[in-house]
N, C-alpha and C positions, 0 to 999 in steps of 0.2 A: 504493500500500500504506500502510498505517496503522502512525504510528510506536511502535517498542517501546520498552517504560520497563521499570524492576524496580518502580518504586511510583508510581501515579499518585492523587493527592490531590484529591479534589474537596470545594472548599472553603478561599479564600486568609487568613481569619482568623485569630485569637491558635492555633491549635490546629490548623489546615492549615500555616499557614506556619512555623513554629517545626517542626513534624514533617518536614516536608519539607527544611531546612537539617538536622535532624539526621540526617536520611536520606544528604542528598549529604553528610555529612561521613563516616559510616559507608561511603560508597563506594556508593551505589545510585546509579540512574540516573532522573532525578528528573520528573515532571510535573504542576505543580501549574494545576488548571480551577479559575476565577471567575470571574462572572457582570457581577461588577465592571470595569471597563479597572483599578481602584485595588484593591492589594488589601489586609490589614489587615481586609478583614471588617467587620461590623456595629461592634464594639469602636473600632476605628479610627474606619472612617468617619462613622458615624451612634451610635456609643455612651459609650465610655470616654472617649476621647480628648477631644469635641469638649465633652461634659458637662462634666469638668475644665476645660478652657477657661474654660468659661463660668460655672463656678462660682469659680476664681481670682477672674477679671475681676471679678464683681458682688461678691464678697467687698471686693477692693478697693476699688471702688465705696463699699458699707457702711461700710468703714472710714473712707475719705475723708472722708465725710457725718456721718458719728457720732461717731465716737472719735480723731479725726487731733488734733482741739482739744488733750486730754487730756496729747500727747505734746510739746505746744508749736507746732502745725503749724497755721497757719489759711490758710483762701483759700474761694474760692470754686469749689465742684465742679461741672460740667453731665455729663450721660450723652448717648455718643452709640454709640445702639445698631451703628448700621450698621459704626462703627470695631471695636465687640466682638465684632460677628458678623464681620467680614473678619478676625482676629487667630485665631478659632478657626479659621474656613476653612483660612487659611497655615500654622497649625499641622499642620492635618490632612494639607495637602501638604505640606513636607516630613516629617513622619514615613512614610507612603504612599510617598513615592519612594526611603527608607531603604531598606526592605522591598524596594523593586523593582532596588538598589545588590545587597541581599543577594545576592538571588535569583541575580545577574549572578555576583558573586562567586562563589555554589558552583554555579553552572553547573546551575539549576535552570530550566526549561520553562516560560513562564506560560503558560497559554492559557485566551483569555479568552471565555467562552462559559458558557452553560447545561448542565452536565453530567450525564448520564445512565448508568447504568450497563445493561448491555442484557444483560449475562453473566457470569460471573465471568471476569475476564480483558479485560472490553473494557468502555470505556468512550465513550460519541458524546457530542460537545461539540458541541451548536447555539450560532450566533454570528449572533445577528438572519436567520436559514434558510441561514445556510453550512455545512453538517456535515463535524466532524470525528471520525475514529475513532482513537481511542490503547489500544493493547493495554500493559495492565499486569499484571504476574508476581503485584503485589499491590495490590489499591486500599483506597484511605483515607477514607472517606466523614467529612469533618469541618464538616457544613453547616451547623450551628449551629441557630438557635432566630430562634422572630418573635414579637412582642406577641401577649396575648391578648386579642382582642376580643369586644367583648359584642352579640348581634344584634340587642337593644333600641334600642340608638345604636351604629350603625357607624364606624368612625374615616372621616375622610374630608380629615386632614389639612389641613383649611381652618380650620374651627371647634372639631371635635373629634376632638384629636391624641393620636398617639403620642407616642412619647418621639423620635422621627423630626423629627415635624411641631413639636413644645417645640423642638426643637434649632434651628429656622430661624425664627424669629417676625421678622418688619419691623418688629412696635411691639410696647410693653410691656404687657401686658391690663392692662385697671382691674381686674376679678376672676376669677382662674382657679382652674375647682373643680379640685383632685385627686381621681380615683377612685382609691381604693387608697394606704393608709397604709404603703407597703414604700419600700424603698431607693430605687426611680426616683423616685417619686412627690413623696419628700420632698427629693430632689436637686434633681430641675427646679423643686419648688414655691418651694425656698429659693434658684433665681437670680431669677426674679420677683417675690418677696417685697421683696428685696435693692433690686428694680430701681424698687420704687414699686408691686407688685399686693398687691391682696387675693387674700389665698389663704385658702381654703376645701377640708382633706380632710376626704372622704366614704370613711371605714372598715369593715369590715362586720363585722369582728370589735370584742373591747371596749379593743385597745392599739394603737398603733403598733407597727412594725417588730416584728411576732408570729415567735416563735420565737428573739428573740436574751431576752440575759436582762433580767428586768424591773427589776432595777435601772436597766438605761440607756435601758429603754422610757420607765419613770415620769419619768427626768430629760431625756431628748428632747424627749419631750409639753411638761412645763414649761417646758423653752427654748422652744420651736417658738411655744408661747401668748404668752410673754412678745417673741417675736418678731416678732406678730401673726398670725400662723397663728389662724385657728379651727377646731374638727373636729369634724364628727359621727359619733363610734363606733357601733358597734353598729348602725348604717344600709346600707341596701341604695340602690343608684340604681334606680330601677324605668323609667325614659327621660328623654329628652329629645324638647327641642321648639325648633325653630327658631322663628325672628321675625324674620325678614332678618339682621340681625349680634348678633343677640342670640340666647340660648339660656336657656331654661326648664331648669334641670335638677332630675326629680319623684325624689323620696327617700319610702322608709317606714322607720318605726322602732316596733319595737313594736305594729305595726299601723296606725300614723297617720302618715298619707300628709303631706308637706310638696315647698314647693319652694325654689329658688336660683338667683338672676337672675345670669346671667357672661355674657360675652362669649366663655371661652374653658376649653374642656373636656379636659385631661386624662385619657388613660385609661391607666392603669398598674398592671393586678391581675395582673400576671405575664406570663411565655413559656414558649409550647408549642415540644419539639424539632418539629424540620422533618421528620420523619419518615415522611411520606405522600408524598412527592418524590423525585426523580432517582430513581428505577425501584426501590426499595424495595420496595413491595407487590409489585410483579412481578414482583419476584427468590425474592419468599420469604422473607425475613429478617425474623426472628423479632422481634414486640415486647414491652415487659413491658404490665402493665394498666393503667399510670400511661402509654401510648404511647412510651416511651424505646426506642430500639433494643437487645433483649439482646445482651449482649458475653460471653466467659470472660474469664480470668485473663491472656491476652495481648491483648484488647480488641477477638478477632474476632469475627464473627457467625458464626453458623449455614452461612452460606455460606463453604465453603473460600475465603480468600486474599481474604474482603472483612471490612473493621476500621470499626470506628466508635468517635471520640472525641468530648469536649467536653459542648454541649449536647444533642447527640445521643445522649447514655446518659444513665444514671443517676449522681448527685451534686451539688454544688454548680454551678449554672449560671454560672458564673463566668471568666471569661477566662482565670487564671492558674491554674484546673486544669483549662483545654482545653489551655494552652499543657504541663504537666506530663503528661495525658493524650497528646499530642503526639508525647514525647522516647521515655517509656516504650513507646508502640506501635512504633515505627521500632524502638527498644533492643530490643525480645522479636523483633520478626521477624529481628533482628540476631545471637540468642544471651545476649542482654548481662538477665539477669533483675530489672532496675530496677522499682518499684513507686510508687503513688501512694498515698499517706492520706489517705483520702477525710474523713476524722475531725479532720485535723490541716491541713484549707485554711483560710486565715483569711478572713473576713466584713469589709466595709467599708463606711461610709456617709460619703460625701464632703459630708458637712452642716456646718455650726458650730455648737459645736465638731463635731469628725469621730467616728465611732465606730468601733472594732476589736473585732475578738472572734476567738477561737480556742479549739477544745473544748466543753467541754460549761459549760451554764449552770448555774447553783444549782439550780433548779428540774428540770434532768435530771439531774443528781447523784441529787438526790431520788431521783427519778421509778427509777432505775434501782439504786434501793435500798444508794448509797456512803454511809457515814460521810464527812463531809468538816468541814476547818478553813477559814473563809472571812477573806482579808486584807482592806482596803480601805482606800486612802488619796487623800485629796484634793488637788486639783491648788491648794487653795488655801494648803495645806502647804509646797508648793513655789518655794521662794527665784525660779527661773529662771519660774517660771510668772509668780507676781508681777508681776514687771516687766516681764511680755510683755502685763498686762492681760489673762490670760487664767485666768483660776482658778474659772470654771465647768465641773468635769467628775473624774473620778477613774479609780484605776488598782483592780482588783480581782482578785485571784488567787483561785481555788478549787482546795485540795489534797486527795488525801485521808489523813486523821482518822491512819489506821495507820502509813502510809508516808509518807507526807509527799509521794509525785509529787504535779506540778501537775497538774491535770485540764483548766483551764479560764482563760484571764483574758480580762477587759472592759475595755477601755482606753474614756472619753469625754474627749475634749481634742485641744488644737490637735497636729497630726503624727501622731495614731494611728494613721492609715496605714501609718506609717515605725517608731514604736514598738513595733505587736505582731511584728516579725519578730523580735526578743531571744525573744518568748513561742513564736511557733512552733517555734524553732528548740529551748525548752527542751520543748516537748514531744514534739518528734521523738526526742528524746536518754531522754529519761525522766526529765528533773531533778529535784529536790525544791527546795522554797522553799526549804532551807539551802543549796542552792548555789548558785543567785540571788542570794540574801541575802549571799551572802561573796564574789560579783561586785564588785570594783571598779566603780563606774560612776563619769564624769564629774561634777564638780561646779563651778558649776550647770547644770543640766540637767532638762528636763523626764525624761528615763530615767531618772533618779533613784526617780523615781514606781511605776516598777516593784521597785525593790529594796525600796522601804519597803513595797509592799504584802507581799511575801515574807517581812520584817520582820513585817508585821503579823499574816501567818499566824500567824508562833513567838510573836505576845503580846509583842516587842520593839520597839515602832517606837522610833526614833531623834529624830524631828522632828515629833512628834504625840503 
């Protein structure tokens, strides 16, 4: 007989497994299916995690080679990939066995296979042709998302990679093009840049990182150049060509066709949800036009007692509100009526400097017809910035005009990662730049940066 659960998860990612701990916490009876023996999901294994790695690493590296002088530090640096690729590996294992500690802990199920949903109520786990069947009260469909590739030049993780095949390179390309000017693209492109490649992105639109606000688009671009980045916007790749280890890659722009001799291709113009798999179309579960699975207001489908989170719906494709979508799905089949803000997840580019962003940009401000008072303050303003040698980058709040809530801020500088949580948190709340503004912040400190730009809103900065 096939065992019973109250919720079975398919899918061990930021957004399966985080749902599933708060399931067994809530007292369910818990079965979470991965395809993986590891689980943590694409994020972990092959995404968030291993990226950071290797963006640390070659950071360091940079710094070593470039600016160590400056601090009084001299020697002589060499790169030895193999030690940066086994460093991100280790990392990836123990954080993966974390996960597998959790699981232990709340007395959650892994089971590792191919899962399928065949009914509502039953799910079959194939494990390389061992079938398993696990009857769940409720299932969790949290399978997340894959690159999107172009059938002109197929990915084929030799030549030309995903963000998969970027992640595991033996050697450091002499020139690797990026397709696609978004957040992966300029991540992996800026550890090879770092490492000694020519980087070359191929954009199709006329900015970088489209859709965040062009303030930090325009100043990215000019880092990224001054980086050595080259880019061509407004260009299409139209294919590529093999040549034994070389690769022709044919561009048009404007009608005129050009090319780009590299070694090493790049393709990173987005992910599609997974949602033509584990028995979706055959269940009948409804999609929206954009292919997302539709969900209601508790994140179920159309199909009584089956839910779908993460990348698999509609919102920001992002880890930490698959991990949010997660807590809230388990929390409503729970009683407990928790909600996610899809408006108020924050954005990040793990570049140098890093970018943050949360809410809406100036230009959707605009767009959606707000009066708004715009702050801005530069990081070169900044005492603690200063001396970190880092004062390429600025903090920017957008309020609006009548009341003074914040709407929006753009952080570009070192930690923004770590700094826009003060901003989501004031937008969750509904702050106004005066209450920012009359925040005590540390001094010195890059957070600083934030209170002046709230300053800057009211036409008082302090240190500018």
């Amino acid at each position: 007989m096939s065992e019973k659960y109250d919720l079975v998860v398919i899918g061990g990612g930021p957004g399966g497994y985080v749902a599933s701990i708060r399931a067994a916490q809530l007292g369910m009876k818990v079965a979470c299916v991965e395809t993986r023996k590891e689980l943590g999901g694409t994020c972990l294994n092959v995404g968030c995690i291993p990226s950071k790695a290797l963006l640390d690493s070659s950071e360091h590296y940079h710094q070593a080679t470039h600016n160590f002088a400056k601090h009084g530090i001299e020697g002589k640096f060499e790169l030895n990939l193999a030690q940066m690729m086994k460093r991100k590996d280790d990392e990836v294992a123990i954080l993966t066995q974390g996960i597998a500690g959790l699981f232990k802990k709340n007395k959650i199920t892994h089971v590792t296979g191919f899962g399928t949903v065949k009914s509502a109520g039953l799910v079959e786990v194939n494990n390389e042709g061992k079938i398993t069947e696990l009857q769940g009260e409720k299932i969790l469909l949290a399978l997340g998302s894959e690159p999107i590739s172009i059938p002109a030049f197929p990915i084929d993780e030799k030549r030309v990679l995903s963000s998969t095949g970027a992640l595991a390179l033996q050697e450091v390309p002499k020139h690797l093009v990026v397709v696609g000017g978004g957040v992966i693209g300029l991540e992996l492109g800026s550890v090879y840049s770092r490492l000694g490649s020519k980087v070359t992105v191929v954009e199709f639109m006329d900015q970088i990182l489209a859709g965040m606000d062009k303030d930090v688009s325009k100043l990215m671009l000019k880092t990224l150049k001054k980086d050595g980045f080259e880019f061509q916007l407004k260009s299409k790749v139209e294919g590529i060509d093999y040549n034994g280890d070389a690769l022709v890659v044919k561009t048009s722009k404007d009608g005129k066709e050009d090319t780009i001799d590299c070694d090493y291709c790049l393709v990173s113009i987005g992910r599609r949800p997974l949602s033509k798999t584990a028995g979706i179309p055959e269940l009948g579960i409804k999609l929206t036009d954009r292919g997302f699975v539709a969900v209601d207001e508790n994140l179920e489908t159309n199909v009584a007692g089956v839910y779908a989170i993460g990348d698999l719906i509609e919102g920001p494709m992002l880890a930490h509100k698959a991990e949010e979508d997660g807590v809230v799905c388990v929390e409503r089949m729970n009683g407990i009526l928790s909600s996610v803000h899809y408006d108020k997840v924050p954005g990040v580019v793990y570049t140098h400097p890093e970018v943050a962003s949360v809410g809406l940009t100036q230009e959707q401000a605009k767009e959606q017809g707000l009066q708004t008072a715009v702050g801005k303050f530069p990081l070169s303003a900044l005492g603690r910035a200063r001396v970190m040698n880092e004062t390429n980058g600025f903090f920017k709040v957008i309020a609006d005009k009548n009341t003074d809530q914040i709407l929006g801020v753009h952080i570009v500088g070192p930690r923004a990662s770590d700094l826009i949580a003060e901003a989501v948190l004031a937008l969750e709340y509904k702050a106004s730049s005066e209450d920012v503004a009359r925040t005590c912040h540390p001094h010195p400190t890059l957070s600083e940066g934030m209170k002046e730009a709230c300053l800057a809103v009211l036409k008082r900065t302090i240190n500018m």
